[in-house]
N, C-alpha and C positions, 0 to 999 in steps of 0.2 A: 533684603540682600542688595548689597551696592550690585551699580553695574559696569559694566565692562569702561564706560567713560567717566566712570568716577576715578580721580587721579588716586586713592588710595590704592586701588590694584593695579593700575598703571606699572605698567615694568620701567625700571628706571633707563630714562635716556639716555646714551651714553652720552658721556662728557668732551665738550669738544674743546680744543687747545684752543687755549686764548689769540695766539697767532692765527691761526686756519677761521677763530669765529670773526676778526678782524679782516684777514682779506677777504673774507667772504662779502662780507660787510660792505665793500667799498667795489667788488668787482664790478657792478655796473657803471662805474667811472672808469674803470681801465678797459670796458671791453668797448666804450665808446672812443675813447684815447685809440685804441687797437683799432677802432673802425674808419677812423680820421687817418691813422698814420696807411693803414690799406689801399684807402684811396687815392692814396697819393708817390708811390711807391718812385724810387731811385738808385740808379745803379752808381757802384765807384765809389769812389773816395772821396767828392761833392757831390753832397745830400740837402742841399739850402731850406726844402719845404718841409725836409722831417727834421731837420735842425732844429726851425723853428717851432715847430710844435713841441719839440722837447725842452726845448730852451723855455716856454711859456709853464709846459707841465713842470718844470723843476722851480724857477721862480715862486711858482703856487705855492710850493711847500718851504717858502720863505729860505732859499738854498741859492745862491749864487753858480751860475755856471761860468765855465772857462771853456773859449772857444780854442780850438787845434787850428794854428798855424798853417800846416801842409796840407790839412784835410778837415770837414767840416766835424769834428769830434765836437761830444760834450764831457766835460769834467764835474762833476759837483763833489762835495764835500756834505758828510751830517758828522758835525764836532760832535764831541761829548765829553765832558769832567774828568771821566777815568782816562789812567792812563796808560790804557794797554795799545798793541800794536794793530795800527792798522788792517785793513781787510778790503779787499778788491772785488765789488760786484759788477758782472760784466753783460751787457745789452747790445746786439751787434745789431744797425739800421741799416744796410742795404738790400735792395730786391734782387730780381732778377732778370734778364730778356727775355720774356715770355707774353703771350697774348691770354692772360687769363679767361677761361671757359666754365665757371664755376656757376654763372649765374645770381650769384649772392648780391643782395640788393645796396651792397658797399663796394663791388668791386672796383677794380681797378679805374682808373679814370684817362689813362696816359694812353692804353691802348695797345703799347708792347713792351710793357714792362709790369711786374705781377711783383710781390710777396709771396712767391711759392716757396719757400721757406723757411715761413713764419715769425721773418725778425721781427715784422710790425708786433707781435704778441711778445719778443722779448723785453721791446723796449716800451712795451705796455707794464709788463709786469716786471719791470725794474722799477720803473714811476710807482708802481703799486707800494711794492716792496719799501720804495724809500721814502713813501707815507705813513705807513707801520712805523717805521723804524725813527721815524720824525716823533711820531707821539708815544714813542718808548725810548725816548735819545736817553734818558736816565738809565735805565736800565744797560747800555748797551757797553761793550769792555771793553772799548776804543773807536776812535773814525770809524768811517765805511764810505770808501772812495765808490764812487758811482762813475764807471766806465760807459759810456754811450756812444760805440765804434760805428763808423762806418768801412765800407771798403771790405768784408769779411771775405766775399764772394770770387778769390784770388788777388785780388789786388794788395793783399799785406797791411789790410788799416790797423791791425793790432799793433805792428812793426814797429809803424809810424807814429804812434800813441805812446810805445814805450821810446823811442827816440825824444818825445816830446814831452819825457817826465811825468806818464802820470803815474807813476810808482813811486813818487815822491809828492805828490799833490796835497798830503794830510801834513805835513812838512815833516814828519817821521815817513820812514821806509814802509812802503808794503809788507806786512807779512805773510799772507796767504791770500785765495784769488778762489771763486766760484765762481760759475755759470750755470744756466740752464740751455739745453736745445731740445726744444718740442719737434713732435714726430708721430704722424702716423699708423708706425710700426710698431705702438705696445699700445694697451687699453689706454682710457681715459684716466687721468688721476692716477698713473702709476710714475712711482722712479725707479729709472734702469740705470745701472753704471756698474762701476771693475776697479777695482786697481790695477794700477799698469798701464799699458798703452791702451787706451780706447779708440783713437782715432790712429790711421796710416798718415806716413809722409805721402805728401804726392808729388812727385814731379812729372815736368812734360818734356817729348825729344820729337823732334822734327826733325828728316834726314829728308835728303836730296841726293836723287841719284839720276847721274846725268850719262846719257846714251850717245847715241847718234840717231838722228832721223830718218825718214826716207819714205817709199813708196807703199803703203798696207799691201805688195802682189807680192814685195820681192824683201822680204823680211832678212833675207842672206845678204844684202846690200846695205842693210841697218845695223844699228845695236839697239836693238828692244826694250826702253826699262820696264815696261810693264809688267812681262813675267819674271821679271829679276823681283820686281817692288811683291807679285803674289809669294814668291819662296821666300822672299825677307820675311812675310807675316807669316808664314807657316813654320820659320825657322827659327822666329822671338818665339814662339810659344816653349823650345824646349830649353829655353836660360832657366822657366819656372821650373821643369818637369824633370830635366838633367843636373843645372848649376845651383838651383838653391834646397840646402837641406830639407827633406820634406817636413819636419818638423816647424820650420819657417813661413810663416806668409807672405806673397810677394805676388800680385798680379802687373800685368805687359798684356793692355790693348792697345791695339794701333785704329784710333778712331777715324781716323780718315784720309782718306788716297784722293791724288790730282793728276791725271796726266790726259792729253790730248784732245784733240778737238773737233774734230769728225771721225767719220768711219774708213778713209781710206788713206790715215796719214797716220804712221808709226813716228810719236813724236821724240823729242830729242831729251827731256825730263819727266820724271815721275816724281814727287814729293808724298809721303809718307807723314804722319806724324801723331800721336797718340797719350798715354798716361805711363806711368808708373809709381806702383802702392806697394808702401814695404813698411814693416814695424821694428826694424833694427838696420841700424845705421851700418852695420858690416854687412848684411846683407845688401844695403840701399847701395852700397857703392860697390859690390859685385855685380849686381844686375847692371850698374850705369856703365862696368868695363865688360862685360859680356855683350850687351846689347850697340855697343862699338865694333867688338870682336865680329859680332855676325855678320852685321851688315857690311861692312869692309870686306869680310871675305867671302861674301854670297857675291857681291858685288865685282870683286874681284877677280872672281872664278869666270864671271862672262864679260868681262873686260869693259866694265865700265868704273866710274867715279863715283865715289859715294861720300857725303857730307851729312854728318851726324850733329847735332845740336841739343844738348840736355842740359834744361834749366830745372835749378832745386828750386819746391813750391814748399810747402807747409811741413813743418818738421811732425814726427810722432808725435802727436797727445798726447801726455801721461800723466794720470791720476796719480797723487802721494798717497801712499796709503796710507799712512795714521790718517790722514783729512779725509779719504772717502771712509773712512769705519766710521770717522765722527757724523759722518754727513749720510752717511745710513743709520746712526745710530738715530739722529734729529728725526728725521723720515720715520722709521718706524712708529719714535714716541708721537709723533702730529700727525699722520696719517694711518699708522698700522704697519706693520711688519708685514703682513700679505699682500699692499701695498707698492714693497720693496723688493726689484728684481734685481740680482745678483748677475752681471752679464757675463756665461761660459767663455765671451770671443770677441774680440774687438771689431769693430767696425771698419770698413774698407776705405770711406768718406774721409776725408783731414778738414781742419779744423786749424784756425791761425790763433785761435786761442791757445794754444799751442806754444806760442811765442812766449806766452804771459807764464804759463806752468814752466818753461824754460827757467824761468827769473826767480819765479816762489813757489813753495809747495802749494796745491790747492788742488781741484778737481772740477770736471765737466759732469752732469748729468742728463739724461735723457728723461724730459717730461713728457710722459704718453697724452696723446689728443684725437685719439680715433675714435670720430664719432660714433656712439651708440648702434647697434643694428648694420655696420657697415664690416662685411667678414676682411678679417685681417689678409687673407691672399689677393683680395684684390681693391684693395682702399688706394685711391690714389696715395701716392709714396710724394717726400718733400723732393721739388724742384718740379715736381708736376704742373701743368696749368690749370690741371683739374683738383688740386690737392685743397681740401678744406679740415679744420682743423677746429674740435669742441674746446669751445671758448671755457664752458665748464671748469674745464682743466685749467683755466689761466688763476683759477684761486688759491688752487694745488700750488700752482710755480710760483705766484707770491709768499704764500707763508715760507715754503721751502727757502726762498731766496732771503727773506727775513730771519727766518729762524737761526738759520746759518751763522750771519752776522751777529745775530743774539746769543749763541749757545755753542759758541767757536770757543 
């Protein structure tokens, strides 16, 4: 009687996709790539030391980079014989100001500046990505532009990338655009995404409300902005609650207040200033004339000045949906369909990639990277300085990002 490790009874293995057994294959070269660009993390729009590390990983794979003008981008290019349209794969390299606390024997090396974000792992597993796709360039239906952004992190580097042509870099037009953004917040080795807006616009308002000063005894002899600035934040809360449909999503935090300088001087200014997240532009610009409205006449009413300031940051997010059905369709065949999360709700977060779906149909996904055994309520979340991330899952986000590119 055979036995149990005799392969004749052996239950058969399941079969792994040629892509997934591929980046698997190589992910100990991106998670080392990903451990170099970690340590060396940069904020903004000049990024010179993860330039250069990307600039040397694209070279490798025998691919010419094009350096961004305005901001330290990289461009590559993988030609191919066919000649179908273009395809935009996109890698954002900025970190963040943070003092990483993770203890990881790669960490940070700059001291307050972190990767809590985890681009270092995007622009890991784009390099990955366009190594597959280097030794599958026969196969593949056209180019595949390789976006390698800096600046994600507010500063508009997407903006700047497309002012700087790289939607024409293949020398045919872009026709569609994917990304990945890994995160905490879903298992390891999962894709989450929607059609539709995924990500909120965000923009920021800074107001200045200016009083009169005088003596903390004799408050009647001043004009106080202090308790003007506390009813302004108690009074932005009902633009959400009163002015926008509640069928709409739209939050108004006021993250932080400035006024005075000891304990016995009612000063002469209060400054305010905060966020605002909306997934519809009718909405976006009712809250930005409501949150005017308020404050001018909270302000008003006690007789002081009020100066309102609201800059538009990242537009909605939004997934195409024929390209998110194809791009869960990918996903389920190379990873599984249980795999594949359907997201009910968009996300609150924006996203400058954003810019880019403005331009072409395509789609953002979310690559889950919560470490094993770590409960999902209280895993440090991305922008944490505690936030660590299963590198595991950066094989996942290769093939994904490849597949893509191959089966578009």
């Amino acid at each position: 009687m055979p036995t149990m490790a005799d392969p004749s009874v052996m239950p058969n293995e399941p079969q792994v996709h040629p892509v997934l057994a591929a980046a698997r294959e190589i992910l100990p070269d991106v998670v080392d790539l990903r451990r170099r660009l970690h340590r060396v993390p940069e904020v903004g729009l000049q990024l010179p030391r993860t330039q250069e590390l990307v600039v040397e990983a694209v070279r490798e794979l025998g691919l010419e980079p094009r350096l961004g003008d305005r901001t330290s981008s990289v461009v590559a290019v993988i030609e191919t014989e066919r000649d179908g349209a273009p395809i935009l794969l996109r890698g954002d390299m900025d970190g963040l100001p943070l003092t990483e606390e993770t203890d990881l024997p790669f960490s940070s090396e700059t001291g307050d500046t972190m990767h809590a974000c985890g681009h270092d792992t995007h622009v890991a597993m784009l390099v990955g990505a366009a190594r597959v796709l280097v030794e599958h360039r026969s196969d593949l239906p056209g180019p595949v532009v390789l976006m390698f952004q800096p600046g994600e992190e507010g500063y508009h580097g997407a903006r700047v990338m497309l002012d700087e042509g790289v939607l024409d870099a293949a020398g045919s037009p872009v026709a569609s655009a994917f990304a990945l953004h890994i995160t905490t917040r879903y298992p390891s080795g999962t894709i989450n995404l929607r059609p539709g807006p995924l990500y909120a616009a965000a923009d920021s308002f800074r107001i200045l409300l200016r009083g009169r000063g005088g003596h903390a005894s004799a408050p009647h002899l001043a004009l106080d902005p202090i308790p003007v600035a506390a009813e302004i934040v108690l009074a932005l809360q009902t633009i959400v609650t009163r002015r926008v449909d509640a069928s709409h999503a739209a939050v108004v935090t006021v993250a932080k207040i400035e006024a005075g300088t000891t304990t016995n001087i009612i000063p002469e200014v209060a400054r305010l200033a905060g966020t605002i997240r909306t997934l519809d532009e009718e909405v976006r610009e009712e809250v930005h004339a409501s949150l005017r409205r308020v404050v001018t006449g909270v302000a008003a009413a006690h007789g002081l000045d009020a100066e309102v300031e609201i800059e538009h940051g990242y537009p909605v997010t939004i997934n195409d949906s024929a390209f998110t059905a194809s791009v869960i369709d990918v996903a389920g065949a190379m990873l599984g369909f249980d795999r594949v999360e359907i997201l009910p709700t968009p996300h609150m977060g924006a996203e400058d990639f954003s810019y880019v779906l403005r331009r072409v149909p395509g789609a953002m996904a979310f690559l889950g990277a919560r470490p094993d055994g770590v409960d999902a309520a209280t895993a440090p979340q991305n922008h944490s300085n505690r936030v660590v991330f299963d590198e595991a899952a950066m094989a996942d986000g290769i093939a994904m990002l490849a597949a893509v590119a191959l089966n578009r």
